[in-house]
C-alpha positions as CSV (number, residue, x, y, z in Angstrom):
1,X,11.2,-15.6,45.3
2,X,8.4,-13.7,46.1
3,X,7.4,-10.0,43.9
4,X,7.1,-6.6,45.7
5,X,3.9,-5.4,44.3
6,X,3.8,-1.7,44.3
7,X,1.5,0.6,44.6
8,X,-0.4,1.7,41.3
9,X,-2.5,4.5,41.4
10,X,-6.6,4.4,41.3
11,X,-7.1,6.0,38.3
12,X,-5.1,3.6,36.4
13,X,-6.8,0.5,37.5
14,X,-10.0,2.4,36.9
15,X,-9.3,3.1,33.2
16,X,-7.6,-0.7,32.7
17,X,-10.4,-2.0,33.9
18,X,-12.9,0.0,31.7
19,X,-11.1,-0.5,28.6
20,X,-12.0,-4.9,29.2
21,X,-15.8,-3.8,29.6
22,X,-18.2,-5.4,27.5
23,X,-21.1,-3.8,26.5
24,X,-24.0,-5.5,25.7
25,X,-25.4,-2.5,22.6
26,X,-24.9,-4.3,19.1
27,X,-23.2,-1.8,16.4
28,X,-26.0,-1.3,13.2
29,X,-25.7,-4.1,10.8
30,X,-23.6,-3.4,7.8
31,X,-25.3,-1.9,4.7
32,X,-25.2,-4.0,1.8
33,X,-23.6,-2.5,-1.3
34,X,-25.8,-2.2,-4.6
35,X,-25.3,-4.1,-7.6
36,X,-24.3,-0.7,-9.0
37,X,-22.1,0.1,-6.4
38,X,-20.7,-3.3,-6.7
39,X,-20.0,-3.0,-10.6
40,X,-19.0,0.7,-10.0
41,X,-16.5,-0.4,-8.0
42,X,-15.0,-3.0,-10.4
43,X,-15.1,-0.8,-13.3
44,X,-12.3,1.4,-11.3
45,X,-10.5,-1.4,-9.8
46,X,-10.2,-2.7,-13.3
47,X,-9.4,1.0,-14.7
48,X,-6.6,1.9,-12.8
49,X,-5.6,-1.6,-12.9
50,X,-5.1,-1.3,-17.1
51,X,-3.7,1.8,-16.5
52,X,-1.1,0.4,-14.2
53,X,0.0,-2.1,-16.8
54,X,-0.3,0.3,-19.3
55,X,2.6,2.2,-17.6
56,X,4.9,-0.5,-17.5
57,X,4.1,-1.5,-21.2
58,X,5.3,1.7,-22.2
59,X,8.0,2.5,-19.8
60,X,9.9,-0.6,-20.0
61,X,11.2,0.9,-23.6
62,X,12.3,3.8,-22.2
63,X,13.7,2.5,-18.9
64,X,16.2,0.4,-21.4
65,X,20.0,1.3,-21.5
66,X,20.4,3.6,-24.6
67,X,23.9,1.9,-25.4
68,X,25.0,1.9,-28.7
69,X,26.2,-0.7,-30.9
70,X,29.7,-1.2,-31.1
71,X,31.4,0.1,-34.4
72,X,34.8,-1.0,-34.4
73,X,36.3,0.1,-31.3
74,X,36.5,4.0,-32.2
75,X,34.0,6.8,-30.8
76,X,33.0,9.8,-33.0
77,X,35.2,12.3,-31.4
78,X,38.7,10.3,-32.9
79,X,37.6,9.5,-35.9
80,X,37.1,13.5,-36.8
81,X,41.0,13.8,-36.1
């Protein structure tokens, strides 16, 4: 079973072809970060970190279904009759 090949324009080759080129220019090595930068860094990691968990610590209270203890069956409203 053989494939028609159709025709595909220039242009298209062209730009296929340029997109698998190589080139032979290194990118600038990396910059290294500081030991600053480095303990900057983990001092915010670690803040917003505590202040994540700090969140949860306190909304888990509130997030808590506010149901009353049962007190004998009755509500409020039919005991006032």
């Amino acid at each position: 079973m053989s494939r028609r090949r159709e025709a595909v324009p220039f242009a298209f080759v062209a730009h296929a072809e340029a997109d698998s080129f190589d080139s032979n220019v290194a990118p600038p090595p990396r910059v290294r970060a500081t030991p600053s930068q480095l303990a900057a860094r983990t001092l915010v990691g670690l803040t917003v970190t505590a202040g994540l968990v700090g969140a949860l610590l306190f909304g888990l209270p509130a997030m808590e279904s506010g149901q009353a203890p049962d007190r004998g069956g009755q509500s409020e409203a039919t005991e006032r009759r």
